[in-house]
Structures are given as C-alpha cells and as structure tokens.
C-alpha positions as CSV (number, residue, x, y, z in Angstrom):
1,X,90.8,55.9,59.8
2,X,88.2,53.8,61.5
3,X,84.3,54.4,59.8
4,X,82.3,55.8,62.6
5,X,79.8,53.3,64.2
6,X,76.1,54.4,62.9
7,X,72.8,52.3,63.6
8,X,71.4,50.5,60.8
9,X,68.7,51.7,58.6
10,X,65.3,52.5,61.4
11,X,61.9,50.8,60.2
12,X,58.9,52.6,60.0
13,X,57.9,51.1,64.0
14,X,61.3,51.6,65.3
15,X,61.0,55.5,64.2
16,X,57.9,56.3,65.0
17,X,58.4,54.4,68.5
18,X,61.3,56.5,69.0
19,X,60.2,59.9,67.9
20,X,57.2,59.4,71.0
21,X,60.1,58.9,73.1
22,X,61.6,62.3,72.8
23,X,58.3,63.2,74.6
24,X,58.7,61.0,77.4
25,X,59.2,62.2,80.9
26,X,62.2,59.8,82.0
27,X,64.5,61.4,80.7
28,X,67.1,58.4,80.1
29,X,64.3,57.2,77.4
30,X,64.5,60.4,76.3
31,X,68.4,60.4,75.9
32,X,68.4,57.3,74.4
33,X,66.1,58.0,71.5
34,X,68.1,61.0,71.3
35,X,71.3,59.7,70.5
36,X,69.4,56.7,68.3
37,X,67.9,59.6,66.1
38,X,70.8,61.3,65.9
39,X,72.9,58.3,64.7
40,X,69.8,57.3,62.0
41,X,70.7,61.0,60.7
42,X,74.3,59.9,60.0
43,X,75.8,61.8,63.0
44,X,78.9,60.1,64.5
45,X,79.0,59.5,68.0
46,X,81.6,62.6,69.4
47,X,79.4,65.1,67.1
48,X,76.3,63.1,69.1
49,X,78.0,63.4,72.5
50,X,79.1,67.0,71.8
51,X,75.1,68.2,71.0
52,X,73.5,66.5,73.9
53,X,76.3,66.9,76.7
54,X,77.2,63.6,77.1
55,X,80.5,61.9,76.5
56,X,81.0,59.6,73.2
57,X,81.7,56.2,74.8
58,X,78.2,56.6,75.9
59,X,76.6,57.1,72.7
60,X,78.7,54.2,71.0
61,X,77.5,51.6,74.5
62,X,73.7,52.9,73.1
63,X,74.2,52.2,69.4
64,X,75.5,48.6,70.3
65,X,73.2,48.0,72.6
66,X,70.6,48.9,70.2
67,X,72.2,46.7,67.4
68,X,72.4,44.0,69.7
69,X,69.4,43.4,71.6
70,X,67.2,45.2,69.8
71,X,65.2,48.9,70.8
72,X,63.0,47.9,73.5
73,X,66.4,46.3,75.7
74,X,67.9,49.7,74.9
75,X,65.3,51.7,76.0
76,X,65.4,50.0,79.3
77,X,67.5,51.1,82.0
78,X,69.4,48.3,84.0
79,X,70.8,48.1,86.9
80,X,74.5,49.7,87.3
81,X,75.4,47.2,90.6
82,X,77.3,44.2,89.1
83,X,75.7,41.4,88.3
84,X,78.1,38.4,90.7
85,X,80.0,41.1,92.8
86,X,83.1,39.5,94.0
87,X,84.1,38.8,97.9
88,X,87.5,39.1,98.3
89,X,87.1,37.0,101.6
90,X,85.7,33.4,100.7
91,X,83.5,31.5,102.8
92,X,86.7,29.6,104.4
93,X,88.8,32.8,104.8
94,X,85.9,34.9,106.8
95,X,85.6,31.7,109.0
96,X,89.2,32.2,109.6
97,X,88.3,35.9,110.5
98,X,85.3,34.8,113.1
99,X,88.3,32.9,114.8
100,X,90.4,35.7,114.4
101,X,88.0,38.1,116.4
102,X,87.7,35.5,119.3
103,X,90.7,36.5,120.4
104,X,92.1,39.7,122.2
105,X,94.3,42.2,119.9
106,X,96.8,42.1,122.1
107,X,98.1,38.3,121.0
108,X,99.1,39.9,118.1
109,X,101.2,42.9,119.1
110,X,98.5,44.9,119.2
111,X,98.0,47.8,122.6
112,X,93.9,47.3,122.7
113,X,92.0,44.7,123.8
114,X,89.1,45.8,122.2
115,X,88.7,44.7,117.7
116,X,87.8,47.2,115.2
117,X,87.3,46.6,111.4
118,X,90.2,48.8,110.8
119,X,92.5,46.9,113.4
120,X,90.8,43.2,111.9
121,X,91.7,44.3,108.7
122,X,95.1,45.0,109.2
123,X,95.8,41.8,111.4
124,X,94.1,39.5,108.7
125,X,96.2,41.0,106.3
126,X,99.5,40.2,108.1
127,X,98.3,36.6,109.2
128,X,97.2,36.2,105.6
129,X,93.9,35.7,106.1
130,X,93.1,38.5,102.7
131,X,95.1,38.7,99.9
132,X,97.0,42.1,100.4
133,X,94.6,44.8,102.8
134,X,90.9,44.9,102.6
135,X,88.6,47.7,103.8
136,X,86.6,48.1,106.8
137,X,83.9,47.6,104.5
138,X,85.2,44.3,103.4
139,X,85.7,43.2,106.6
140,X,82.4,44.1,107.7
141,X,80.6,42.5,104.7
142,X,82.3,39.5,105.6
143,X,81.1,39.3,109.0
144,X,77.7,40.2,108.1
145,X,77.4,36.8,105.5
146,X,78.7,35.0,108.8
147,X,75.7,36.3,110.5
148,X,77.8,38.8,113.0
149,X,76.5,41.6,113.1
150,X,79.0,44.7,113.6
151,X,78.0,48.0,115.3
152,X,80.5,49.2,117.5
153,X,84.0,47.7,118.8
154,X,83.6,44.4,120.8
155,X,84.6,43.1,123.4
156,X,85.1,39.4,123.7
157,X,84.7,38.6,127.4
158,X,86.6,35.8,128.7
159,X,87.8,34.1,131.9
160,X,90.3,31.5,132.9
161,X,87.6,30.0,135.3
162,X,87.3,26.6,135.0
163,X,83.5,27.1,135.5
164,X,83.1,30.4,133.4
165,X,80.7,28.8,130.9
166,X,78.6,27.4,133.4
167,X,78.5,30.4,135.2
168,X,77.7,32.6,132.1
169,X,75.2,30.1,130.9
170,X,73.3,30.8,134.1
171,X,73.5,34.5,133.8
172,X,72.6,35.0,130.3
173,X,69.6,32.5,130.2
C-alpha cells in the first residue's frame, strides 16, 4: 500500500494565515485552506474529499501545489484556459483554406455554391488541408487569425469578364 500524501508540518504563519482563510468570502480560498487544514490534521485525501464534497484528485492537486510553490501560489486561483492552446490549422494550412474559400463548392462535387464552415471543413479534410475533420469552430478560428471574418455563408462573386475587376473596382470605391 501507497502512504497517503499529507502536507508537511504548518509553521506558526502558515496556520494562522490559513485559519483567517476559512473566514474568507471567496470561497475557493476558503476550500483550499480547508483541505490544507484537514491534511495538517493527518486526514488523507478521499476522507478530505469525502467531508467537503469534492473529489480526491482535487485535494492531492492542492497538497502538491502547496508543497511545491508554497501557500500563497496555492491560494491563488489560475486561470483553467491552457496556457499555448494548440491550432490544429497552421499558419500555412489556413492560407491553404483562404484559397480554398475563393472558390465555388461546386468544383468539388459539392450541390451549393454558397461555403459554410461545416461544408469548408469537410472539403479541407478530404483535400487534406486538416489532419483528419476539424470543427466549425476550428475552421472559424482559423479564418478569424487570417483576418476574415465569418458571420454568415458567403458568397464569392465572380465573372468571366475580362474587365470584371475594373468594373468592380469602380463600383465598390
């Protein structure tokens, strides 16, 4: 059998700093100094969890925490969003996708000339553009760090006129 995880021995500070936090009105300091107090008592972590309604991996992150960078780090609450969130479309493969989008649906088998991120995702998947199928969300994300922004289906207006680009130049200032 494993020994439980415990903290080590509190100084006279560390107690008296947590025992004010059991009167604080955020109540993850509160939980906190909670499960530290409990573990100073020589309570293991699933007796811990099973008092104070929370689940044991919990208590054991707090005690390490509190080992590791000390009681004021643990009694600050972080931020749960990853730190480097990963893309899963790279800079060169949502260039791919702006290319993609300039042109109509319907070159790849599809019956609507108009994109949605469902339909993008699903056609960058097959031309390999992602690595296996991505999300609408993913999709959008992508466009966004390109600087498209995405509200509605598009579509890409094009002509075979020889002049079109003059012509639309003119129209649209």
């Amino acid at each position: 059998m494993r020994t439980p995880i415990l903290v080590r021995p509190l100084t006279d500070a560390e107690r008296t700093r947590l025992e004010e936090g059991l009167r604080s009105p955020d109540a993850f300091v509160l939980r906190r100094c909670q499960i530290l107090l409990a573990s100073a008592r020589g309570l293991w972590p699933p007796r811990i969890a099973q008092m104070l309604g929370c689940n044991d991996q919990t208590v054991r992150t707090v005690i390490r925490r509190f080992e590791r960078e000390g009681l004021d780090a643990c009694l600050t609450r972080r931020s749960n969003s990853p730190h480097h969130p990963a893309t899963k479309l790279d800079g060169a493969a949502a260039e791919d996708l702006r290319a993609l989008l300039h042109q109509s649906p319907r070159a790849f088998g599809k019956p609507t000339g108009v994109w949605t991120l469902n339909l993008a995702a699903e056609v960058g998947s097959a031309r390999g553009i992602t690595r296996g199928r991505v999300s609408d969300e993913t999709i959008r994300r992508a466009l966004k760090r390109l600087g498209v922004g995405w509200k509605r289906a598009k579509h890409w207006i094009t002509s075979p006129d020889p002049e079109y680009a003059r012509k639309k130049g003119g129209a649209t200032g």
